[in-house]
DSSP file (Angstrom, degrees, kcal/mol; ACC not computed):
  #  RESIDUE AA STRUCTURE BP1 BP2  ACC     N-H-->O    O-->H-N    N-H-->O    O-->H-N    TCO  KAPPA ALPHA  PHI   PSI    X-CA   Y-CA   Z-CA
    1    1 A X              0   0    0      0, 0.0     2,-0.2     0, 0.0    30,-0.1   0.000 360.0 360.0 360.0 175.3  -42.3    0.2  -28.6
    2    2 A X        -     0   0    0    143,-0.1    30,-1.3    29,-0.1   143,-0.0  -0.450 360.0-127.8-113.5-173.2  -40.6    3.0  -29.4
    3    3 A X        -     0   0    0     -2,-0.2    46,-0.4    28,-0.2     2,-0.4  -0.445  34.5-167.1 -67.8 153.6  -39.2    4.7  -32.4
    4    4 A X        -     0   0    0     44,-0.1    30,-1.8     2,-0.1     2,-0.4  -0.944  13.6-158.4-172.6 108.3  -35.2    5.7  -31.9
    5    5 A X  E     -ab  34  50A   0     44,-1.5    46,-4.9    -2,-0.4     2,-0.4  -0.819   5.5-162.2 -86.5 125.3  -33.3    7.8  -33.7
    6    6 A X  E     -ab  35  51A   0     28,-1.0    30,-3.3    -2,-0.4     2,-0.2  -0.987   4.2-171.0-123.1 131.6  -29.3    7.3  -33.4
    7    7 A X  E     -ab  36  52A   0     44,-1.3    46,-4.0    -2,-0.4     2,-0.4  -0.727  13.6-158.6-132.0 129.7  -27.4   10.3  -34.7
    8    8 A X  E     - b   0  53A   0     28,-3.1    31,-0.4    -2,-0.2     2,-0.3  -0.918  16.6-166.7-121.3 154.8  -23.2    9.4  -34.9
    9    9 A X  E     + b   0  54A   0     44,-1.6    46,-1.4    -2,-0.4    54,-0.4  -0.766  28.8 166.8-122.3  92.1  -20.2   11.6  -34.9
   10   10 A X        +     0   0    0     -2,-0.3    55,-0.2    27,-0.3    -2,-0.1  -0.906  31.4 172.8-131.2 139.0  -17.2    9.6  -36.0
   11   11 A X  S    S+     0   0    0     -2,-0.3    -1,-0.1     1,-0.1    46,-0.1   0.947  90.1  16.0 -85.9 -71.2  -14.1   10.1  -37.0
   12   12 A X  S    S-     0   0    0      0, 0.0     2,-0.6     0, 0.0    -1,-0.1  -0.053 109.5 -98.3 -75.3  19.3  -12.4    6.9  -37.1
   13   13 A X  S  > S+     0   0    0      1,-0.0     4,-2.9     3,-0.0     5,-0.1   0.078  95.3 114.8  90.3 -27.0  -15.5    4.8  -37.1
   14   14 A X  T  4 S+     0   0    0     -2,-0.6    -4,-0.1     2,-0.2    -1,-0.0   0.828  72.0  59.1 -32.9 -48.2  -15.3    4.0  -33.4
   15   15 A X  T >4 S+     0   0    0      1,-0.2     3,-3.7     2,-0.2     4,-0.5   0.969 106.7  51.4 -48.3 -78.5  -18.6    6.0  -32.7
   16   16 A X  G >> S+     0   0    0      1,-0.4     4,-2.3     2,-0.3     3,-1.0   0.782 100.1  60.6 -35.6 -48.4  -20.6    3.5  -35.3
   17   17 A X  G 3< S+     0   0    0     -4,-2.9    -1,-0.4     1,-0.3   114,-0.3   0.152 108.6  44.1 -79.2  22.6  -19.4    0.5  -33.8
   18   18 A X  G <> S+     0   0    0     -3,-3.7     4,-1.3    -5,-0.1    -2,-0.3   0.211 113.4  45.9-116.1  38.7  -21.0    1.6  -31.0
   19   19 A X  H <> S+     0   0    0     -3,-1.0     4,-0.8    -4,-0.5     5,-0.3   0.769 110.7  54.7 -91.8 -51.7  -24.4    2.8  -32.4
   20   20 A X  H >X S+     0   0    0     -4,-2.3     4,-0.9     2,-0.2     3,-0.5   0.861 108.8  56.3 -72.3 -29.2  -24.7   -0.2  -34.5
   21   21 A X  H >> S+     0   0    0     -5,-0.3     4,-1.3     1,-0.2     3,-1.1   0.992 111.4  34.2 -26.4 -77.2  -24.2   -1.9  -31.2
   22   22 A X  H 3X S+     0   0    0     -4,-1.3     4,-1.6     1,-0.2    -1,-0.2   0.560 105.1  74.3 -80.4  31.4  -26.8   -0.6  -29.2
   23   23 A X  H <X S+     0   0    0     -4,-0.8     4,-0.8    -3,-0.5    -1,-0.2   0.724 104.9  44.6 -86.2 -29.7  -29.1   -0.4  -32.5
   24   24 A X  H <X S+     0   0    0     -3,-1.1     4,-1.9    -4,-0.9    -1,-0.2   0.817 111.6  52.2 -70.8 -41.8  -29.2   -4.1  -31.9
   25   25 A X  H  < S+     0   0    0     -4,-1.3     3,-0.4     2,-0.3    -2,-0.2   0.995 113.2  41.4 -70.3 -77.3  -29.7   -3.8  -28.2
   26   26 A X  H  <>S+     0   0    0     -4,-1.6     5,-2.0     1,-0.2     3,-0.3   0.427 109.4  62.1 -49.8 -14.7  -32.4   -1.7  -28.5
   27   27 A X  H ><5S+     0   0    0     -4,-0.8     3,-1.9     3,-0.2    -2,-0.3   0.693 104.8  51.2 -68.1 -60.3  -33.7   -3.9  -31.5
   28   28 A X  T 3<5S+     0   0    0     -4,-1.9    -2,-0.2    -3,-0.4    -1,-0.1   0.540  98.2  60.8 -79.8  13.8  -34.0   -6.7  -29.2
   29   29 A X  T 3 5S-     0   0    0     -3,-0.3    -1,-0.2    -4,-0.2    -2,-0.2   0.293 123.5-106.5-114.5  -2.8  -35.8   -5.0  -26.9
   30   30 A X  T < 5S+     0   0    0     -3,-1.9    -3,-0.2     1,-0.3     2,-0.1   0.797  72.2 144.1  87.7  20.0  -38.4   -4.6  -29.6
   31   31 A X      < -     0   0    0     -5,-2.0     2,-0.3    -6,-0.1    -1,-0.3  -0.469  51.1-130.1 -79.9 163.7  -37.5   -0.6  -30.2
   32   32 A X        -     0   0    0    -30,-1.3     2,-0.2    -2,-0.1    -6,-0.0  -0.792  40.8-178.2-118.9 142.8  -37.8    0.4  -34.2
   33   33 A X        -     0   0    0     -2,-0.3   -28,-0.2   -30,-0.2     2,-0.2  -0.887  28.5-167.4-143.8 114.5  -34.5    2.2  -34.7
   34   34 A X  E     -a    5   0A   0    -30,-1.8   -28,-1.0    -2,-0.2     2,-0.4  -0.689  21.2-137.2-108.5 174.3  -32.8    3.9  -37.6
   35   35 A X  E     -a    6   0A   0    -30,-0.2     2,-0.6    -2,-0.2   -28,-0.2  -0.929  19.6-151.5-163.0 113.7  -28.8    4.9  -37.4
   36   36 A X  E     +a    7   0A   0    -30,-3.3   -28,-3.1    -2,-0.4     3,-0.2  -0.961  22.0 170.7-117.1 129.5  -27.9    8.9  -38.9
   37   37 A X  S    S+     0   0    0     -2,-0.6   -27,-0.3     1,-0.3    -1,-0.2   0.768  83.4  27.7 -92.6 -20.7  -24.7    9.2  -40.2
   38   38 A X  S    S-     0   0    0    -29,-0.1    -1,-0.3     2,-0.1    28,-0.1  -0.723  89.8-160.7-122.2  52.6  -25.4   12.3  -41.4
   39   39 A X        -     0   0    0    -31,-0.4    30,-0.5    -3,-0.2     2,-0.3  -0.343   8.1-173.4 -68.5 137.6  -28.0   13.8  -39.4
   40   40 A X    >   -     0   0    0     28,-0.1     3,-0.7    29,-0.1    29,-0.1  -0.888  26.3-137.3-106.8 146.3  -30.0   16.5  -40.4
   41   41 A X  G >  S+     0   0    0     -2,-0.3     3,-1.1     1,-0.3    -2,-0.0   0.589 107.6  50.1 -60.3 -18.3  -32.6   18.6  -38.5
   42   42 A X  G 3  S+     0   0    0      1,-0.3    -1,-0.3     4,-0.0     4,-0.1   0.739 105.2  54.5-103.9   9.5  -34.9   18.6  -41.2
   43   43 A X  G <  S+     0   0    0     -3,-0.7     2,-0.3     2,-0.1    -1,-0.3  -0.023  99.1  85.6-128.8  21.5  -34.8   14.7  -41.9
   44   44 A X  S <  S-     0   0    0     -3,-1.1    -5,-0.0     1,-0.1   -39,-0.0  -0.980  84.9-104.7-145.7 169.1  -35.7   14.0  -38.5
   45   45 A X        -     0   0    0     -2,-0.3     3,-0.1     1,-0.2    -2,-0.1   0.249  24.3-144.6 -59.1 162.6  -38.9   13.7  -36.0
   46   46 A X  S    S+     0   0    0      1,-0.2     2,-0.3    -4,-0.1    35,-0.3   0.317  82.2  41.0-115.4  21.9  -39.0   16.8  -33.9
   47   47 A X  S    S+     0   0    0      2,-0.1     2,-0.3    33,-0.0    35,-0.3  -0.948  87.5  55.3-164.5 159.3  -40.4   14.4  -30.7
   48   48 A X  E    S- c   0  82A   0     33,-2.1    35,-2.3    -2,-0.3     2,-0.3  -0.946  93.1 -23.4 130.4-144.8  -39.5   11.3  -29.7
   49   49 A X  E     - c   0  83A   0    -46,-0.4   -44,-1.5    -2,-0.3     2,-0.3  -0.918  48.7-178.0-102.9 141.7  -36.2    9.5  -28.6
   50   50 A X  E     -bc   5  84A   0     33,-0.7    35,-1.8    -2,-0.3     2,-0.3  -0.981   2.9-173.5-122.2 101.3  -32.6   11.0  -29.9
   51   51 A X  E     -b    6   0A   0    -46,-4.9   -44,-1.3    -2,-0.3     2,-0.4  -0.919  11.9-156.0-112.6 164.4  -29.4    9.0  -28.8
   52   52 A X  E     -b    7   0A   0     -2,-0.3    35,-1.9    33,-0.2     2,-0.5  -0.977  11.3-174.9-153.2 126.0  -26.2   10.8  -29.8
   53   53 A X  E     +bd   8  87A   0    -46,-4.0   -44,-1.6    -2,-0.4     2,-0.3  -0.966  18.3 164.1-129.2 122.4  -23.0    9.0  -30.3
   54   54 A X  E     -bd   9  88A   0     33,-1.7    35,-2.3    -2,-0.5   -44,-0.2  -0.871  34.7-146.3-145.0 175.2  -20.3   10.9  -30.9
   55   55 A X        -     0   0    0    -46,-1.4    46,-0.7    -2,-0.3    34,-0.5   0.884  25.0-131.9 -95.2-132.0  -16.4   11.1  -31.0
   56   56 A X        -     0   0    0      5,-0.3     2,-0.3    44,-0.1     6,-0.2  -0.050  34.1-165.7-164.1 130.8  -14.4   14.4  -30.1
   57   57 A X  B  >  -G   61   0B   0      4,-3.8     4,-2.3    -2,-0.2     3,-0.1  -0.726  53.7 -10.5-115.1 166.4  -11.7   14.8  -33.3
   58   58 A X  T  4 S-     0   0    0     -2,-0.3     2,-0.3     1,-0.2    38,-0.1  -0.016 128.4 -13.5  49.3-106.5   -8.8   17.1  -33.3
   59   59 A X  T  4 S-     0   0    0     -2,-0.1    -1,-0.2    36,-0.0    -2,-0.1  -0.638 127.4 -50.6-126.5  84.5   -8.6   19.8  -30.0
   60   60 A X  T  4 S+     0   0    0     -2,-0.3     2,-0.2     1,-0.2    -2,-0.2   0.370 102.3 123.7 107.5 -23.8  -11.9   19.4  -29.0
   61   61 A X  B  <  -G   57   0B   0     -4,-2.3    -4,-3.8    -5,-0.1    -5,-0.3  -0.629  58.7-101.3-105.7 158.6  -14.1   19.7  -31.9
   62   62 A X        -     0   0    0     -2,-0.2     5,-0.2    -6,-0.2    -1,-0.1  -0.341  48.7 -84.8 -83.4 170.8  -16.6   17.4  -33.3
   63   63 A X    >>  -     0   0    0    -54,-0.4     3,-1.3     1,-0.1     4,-1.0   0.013  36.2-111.0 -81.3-176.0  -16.1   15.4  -36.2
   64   64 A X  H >> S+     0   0    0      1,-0.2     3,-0.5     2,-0.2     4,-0.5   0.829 112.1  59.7 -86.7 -17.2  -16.6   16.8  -39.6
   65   65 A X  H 34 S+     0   0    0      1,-0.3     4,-0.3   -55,-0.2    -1,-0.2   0.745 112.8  43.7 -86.3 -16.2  -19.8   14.5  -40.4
   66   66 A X  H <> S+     0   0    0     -3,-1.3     4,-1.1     2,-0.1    -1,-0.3   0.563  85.8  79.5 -70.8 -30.4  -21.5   16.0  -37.6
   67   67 A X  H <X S+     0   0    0     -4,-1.0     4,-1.9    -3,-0.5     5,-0.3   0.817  80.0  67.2 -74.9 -17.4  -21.0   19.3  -37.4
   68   68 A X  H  X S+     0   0    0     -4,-0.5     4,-1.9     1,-0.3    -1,-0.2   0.984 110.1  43.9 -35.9 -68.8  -23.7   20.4  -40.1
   69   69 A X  H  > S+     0   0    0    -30,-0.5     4,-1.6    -4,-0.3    -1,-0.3   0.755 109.6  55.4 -80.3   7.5  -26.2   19.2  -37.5
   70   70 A X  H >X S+     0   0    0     -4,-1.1     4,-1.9    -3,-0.2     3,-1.2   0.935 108.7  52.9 -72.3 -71.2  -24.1   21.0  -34.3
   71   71 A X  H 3X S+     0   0    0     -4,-1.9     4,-0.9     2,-0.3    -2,-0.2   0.747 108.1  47.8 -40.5 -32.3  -24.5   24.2  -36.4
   72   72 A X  H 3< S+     0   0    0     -4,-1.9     5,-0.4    -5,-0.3    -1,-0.3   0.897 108.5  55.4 -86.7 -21.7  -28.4   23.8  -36.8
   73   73 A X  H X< S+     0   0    0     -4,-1.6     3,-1.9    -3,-1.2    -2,-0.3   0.880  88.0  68.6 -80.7 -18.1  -28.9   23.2  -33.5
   74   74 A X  H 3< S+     0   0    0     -4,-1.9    -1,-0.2     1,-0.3    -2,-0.1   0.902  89.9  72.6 -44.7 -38.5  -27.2   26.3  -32.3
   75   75 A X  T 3< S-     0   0    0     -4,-0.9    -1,-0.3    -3,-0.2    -2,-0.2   0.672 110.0-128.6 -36.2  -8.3  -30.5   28.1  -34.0
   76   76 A X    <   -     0   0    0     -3,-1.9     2,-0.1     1,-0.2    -3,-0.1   0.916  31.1-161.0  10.2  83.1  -32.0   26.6  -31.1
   77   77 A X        -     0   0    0     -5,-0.4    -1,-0.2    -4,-0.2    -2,-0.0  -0.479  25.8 -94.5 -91.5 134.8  -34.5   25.0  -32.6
   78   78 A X        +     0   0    0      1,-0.2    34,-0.2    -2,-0.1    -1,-0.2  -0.186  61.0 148.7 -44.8 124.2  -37.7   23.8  -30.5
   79   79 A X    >   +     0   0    0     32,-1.2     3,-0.8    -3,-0.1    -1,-0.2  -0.075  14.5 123.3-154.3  50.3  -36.8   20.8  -29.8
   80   80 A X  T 3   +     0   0    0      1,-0.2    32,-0.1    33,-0.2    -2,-0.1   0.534  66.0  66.0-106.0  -8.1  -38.5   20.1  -26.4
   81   81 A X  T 3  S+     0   0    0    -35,-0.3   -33,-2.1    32,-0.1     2,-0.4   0.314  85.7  89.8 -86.0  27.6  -40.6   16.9  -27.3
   82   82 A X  E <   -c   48   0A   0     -3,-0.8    32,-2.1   -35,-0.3     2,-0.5  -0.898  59.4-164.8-109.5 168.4  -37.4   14.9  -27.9
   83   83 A X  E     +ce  49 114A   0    -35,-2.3   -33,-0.7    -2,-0.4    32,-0.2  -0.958  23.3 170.1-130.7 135.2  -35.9   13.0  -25.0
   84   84 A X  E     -ce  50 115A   0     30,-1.4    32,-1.7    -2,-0.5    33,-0.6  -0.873  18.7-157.7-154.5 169.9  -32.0   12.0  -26.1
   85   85 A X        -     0   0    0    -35,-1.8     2,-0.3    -2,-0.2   -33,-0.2  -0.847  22.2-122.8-144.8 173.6  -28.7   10.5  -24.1
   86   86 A X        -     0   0    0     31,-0.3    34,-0.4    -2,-0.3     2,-0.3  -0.902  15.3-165.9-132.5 155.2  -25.4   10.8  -25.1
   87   87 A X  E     -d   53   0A   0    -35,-1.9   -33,-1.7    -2,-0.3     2,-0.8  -0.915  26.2-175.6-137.0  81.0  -23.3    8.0  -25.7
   88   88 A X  E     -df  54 121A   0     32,-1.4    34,-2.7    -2,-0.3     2,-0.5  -0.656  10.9-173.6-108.3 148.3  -19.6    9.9  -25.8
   89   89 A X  E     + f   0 122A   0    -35,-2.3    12,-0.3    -2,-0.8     2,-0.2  -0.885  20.5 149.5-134.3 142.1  -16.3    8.2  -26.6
   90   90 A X  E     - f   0 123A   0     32,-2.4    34,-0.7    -2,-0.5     2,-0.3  -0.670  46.1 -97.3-150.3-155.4  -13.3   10.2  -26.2
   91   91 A X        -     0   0    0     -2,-0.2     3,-0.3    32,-0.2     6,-0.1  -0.899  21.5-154.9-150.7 112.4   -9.2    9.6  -25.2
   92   92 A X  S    S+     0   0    0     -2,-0.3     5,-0.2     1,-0.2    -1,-0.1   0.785  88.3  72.4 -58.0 -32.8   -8.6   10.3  -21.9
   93   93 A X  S    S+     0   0    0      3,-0.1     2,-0.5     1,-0.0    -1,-0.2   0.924  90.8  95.9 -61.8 -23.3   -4.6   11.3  -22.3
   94   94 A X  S >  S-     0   0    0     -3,-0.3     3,-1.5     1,-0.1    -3,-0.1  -0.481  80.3-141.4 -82.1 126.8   -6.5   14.8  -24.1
   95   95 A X  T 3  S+     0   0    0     -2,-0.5     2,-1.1     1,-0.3    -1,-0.1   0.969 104.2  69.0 -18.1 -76.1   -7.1   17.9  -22.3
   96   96 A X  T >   +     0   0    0    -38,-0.1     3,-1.0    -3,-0.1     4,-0.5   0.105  69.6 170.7 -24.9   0.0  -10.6   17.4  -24.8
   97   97 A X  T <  S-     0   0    0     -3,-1.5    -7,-0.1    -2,-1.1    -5,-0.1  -0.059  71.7 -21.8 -51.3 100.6  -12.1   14.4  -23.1
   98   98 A X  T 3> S+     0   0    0     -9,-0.2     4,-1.3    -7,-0.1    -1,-0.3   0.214  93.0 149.4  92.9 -27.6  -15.6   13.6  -24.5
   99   99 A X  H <>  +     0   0    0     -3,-1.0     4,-3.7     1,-0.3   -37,-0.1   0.785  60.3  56.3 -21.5 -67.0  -15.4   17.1  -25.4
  100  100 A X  H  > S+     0   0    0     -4,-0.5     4,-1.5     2,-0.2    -1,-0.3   0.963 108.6  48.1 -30.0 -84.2  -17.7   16.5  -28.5
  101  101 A X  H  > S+     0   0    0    -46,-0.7     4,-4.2   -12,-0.3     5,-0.2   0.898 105.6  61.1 -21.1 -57.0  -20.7   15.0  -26.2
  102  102 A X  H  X S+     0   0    0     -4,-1.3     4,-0.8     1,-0.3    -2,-0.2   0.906 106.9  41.3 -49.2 -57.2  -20.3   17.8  -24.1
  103  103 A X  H >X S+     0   0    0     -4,-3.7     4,-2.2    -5,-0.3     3,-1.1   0.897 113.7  49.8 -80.0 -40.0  -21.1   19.9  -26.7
  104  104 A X  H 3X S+     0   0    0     -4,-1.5     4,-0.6     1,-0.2     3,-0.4   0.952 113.5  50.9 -10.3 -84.9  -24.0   17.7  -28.1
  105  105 A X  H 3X S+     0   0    0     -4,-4.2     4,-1.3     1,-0.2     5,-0.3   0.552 115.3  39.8 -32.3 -21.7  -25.4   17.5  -24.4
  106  106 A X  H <X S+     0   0    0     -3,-1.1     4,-3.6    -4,-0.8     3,-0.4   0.920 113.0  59.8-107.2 -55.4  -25.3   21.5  -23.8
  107  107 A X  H  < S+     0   0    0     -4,-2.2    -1,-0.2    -3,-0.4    -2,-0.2   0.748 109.5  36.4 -14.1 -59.7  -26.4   21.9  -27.2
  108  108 A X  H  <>S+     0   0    0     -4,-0.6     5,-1.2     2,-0.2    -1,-0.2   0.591 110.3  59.2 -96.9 -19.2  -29.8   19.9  -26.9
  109  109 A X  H ><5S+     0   0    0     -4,-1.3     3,-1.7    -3,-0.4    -2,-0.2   0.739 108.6  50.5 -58.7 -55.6  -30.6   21.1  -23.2
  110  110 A X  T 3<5S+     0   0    0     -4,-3.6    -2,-0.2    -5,-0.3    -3,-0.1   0.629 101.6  61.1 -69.7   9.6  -30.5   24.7  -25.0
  111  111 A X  T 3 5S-     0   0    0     -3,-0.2   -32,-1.2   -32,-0.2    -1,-0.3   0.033 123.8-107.1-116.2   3.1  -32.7   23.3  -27.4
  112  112 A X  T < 5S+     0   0    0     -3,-1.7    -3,-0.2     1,-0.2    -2,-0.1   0.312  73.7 148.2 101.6  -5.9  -35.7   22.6  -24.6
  113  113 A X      < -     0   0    0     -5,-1.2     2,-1.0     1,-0.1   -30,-0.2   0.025  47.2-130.3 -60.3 150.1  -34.7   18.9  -25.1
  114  114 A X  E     -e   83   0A   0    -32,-2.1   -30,-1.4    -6,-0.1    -1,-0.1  -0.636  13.3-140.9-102.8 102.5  -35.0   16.3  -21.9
  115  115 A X  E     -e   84   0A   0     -2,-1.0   -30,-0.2   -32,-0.2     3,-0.1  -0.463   9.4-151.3 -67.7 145.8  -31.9   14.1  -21.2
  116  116 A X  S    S-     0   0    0    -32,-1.7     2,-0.3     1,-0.4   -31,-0.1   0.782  74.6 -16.3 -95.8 -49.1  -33.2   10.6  -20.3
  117  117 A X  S    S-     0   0    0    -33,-0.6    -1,-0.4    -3,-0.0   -31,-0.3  -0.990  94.9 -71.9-161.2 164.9  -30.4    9.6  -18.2
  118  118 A X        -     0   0    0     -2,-0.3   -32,-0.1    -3,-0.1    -2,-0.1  -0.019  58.6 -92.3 -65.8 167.9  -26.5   11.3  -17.8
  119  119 A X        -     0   0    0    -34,-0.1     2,-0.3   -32,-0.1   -32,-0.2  -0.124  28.2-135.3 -56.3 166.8  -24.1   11.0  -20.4
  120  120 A X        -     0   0    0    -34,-0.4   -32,-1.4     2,-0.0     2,-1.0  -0.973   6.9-150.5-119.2 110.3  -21.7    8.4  -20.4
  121  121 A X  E     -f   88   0A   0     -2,-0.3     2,-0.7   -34,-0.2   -32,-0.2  -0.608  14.6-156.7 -92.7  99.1  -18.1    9.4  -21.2
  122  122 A X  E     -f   89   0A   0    -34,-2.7   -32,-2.4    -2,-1.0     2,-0.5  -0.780   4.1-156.0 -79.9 108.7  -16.5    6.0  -23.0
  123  123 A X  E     -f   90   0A   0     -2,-0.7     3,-0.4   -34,-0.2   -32,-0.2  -0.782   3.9-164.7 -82.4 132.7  -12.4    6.3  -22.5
  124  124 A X  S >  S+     0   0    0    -34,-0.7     3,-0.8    -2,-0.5   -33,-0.1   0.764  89.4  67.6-106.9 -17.3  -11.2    4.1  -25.4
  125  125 A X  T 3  S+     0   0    0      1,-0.2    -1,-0.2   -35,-0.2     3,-0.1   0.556 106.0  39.9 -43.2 -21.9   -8.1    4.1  -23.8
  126  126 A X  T 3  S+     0   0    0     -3,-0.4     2,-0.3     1,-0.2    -1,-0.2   0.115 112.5  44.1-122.1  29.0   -9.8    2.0  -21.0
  127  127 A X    X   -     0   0    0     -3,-0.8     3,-0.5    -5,-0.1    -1,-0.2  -0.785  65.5-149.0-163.9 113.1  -11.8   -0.2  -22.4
  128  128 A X  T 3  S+     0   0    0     -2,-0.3    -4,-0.1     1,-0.2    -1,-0.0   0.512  90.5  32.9 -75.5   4.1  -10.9   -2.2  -25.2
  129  129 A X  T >> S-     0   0    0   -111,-0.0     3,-2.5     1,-0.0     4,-1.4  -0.780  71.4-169.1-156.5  76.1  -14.5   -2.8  -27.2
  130  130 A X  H <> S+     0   0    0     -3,-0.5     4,-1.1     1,-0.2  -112,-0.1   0.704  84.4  63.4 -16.2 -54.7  -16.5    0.5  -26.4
  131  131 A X  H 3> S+     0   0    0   -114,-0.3     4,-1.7     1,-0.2    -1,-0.2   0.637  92.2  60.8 -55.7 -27.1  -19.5   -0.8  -27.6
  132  132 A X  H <> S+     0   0    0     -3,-2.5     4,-1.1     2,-0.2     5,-0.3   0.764 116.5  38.7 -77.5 -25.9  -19.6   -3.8  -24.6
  133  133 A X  H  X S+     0   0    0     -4,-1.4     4,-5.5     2,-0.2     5,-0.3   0.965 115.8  51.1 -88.4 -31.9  -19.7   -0.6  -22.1
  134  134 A X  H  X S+     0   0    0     -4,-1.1     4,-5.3     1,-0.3    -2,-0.2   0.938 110.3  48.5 -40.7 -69.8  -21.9    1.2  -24.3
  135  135 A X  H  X S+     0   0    0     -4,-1.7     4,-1.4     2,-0.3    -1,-0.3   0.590 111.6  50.5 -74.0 -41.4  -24.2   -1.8  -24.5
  136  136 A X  H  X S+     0   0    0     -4,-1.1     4,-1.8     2,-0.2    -1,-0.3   0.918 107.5  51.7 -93.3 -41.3  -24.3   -2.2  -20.6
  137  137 A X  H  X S+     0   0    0     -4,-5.5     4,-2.3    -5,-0.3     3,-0.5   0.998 105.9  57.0 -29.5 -74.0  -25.1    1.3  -19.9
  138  138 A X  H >X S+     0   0    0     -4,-5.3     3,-0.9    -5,-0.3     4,-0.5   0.852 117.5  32.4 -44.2 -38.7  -28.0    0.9  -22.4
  139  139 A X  H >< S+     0   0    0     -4,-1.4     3,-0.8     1,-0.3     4,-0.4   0.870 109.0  60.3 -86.7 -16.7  -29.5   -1.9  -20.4
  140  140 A X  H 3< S+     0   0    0     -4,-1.8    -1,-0.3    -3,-0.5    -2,-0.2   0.788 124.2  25.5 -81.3 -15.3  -28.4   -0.8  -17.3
  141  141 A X  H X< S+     0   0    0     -4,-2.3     3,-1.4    -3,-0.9    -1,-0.2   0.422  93.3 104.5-112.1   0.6  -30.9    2.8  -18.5
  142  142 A X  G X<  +     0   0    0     -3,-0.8     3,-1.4    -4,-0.5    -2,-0.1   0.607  68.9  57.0 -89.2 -10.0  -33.3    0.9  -20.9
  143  143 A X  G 3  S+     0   0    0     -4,-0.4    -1,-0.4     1,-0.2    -4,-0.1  -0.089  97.4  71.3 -97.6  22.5  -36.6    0.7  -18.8
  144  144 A X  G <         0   0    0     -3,-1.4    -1,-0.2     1,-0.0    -2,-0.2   0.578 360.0 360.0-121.3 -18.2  -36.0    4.4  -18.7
  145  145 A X    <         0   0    0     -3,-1.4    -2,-0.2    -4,-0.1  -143,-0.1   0.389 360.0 360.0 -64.9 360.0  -37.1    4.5  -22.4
């Protein structure tokens, strides 16, 4: 099956609980998976699968453990053999919603990359275990890996 990179931006940890979710998910589906907490461009494949779970901190911006790799992909670095989703968890009461994803997503389409299927924008305000919606998405898309 295949290899799967999941790249997190979390502030409060939410983001991680649900990457180590579907890391599991995808794990039982017989995917090989590693979990960046700290993604770098240069410590990862430049094809393959990229799923991007991130957070939005503050007014909008992503959180600090991420932005290192936000900033290399603004090089716009080839990056059109990887195929990625976004996983984005946000607080609906903010102007900011998802805001973080959003900028992943726009990010990695200007980087030649091929979204696998649309974001999903996670309200933590509306759902009280993130990861269970996360986690139903992911099956509800996984034959698409």
């Amino acid at each position: 099956m295949s290899d799967i990179h999941i790249l997190v931006g979390s502030t409060l940890g939410g983001s991680e609980y649900v990457a180590d979710a579907l890391c599991e998910t995808l794990q039982q589906h017989q995917h090989q998976v590693q979990i960046h907490l700290s993604p770098d461009l240069g410590s990862l494949p430049t094809s393959g699968i990229w799923l991007l779970c991130s957070s939005t901190h503050g007014a909008g911006e992503l959180p600090d453990n991420i932005q290192p790799f936000a900033e290399q992909l603004a090089g716009k670095p080839d990056l059109s053999q990887i195929r990625f989703a976004v996983f984005a968890i946000g607080d609906s009461s903010y102007d900011t919603f998802c805001e973080g994803g959003k900028q992943l997503e726009k990010a990695m389409i200007a980087c030649q990359a091929t979204e696998i299927w649309p974001r999903i924008d996670i309200d933590v305000l509306a759902e009280q275990l993130p990861e269970d919606l996360a986690n139903a998405y992911l099956e509800a898309q996984i034959s698409k890996i």
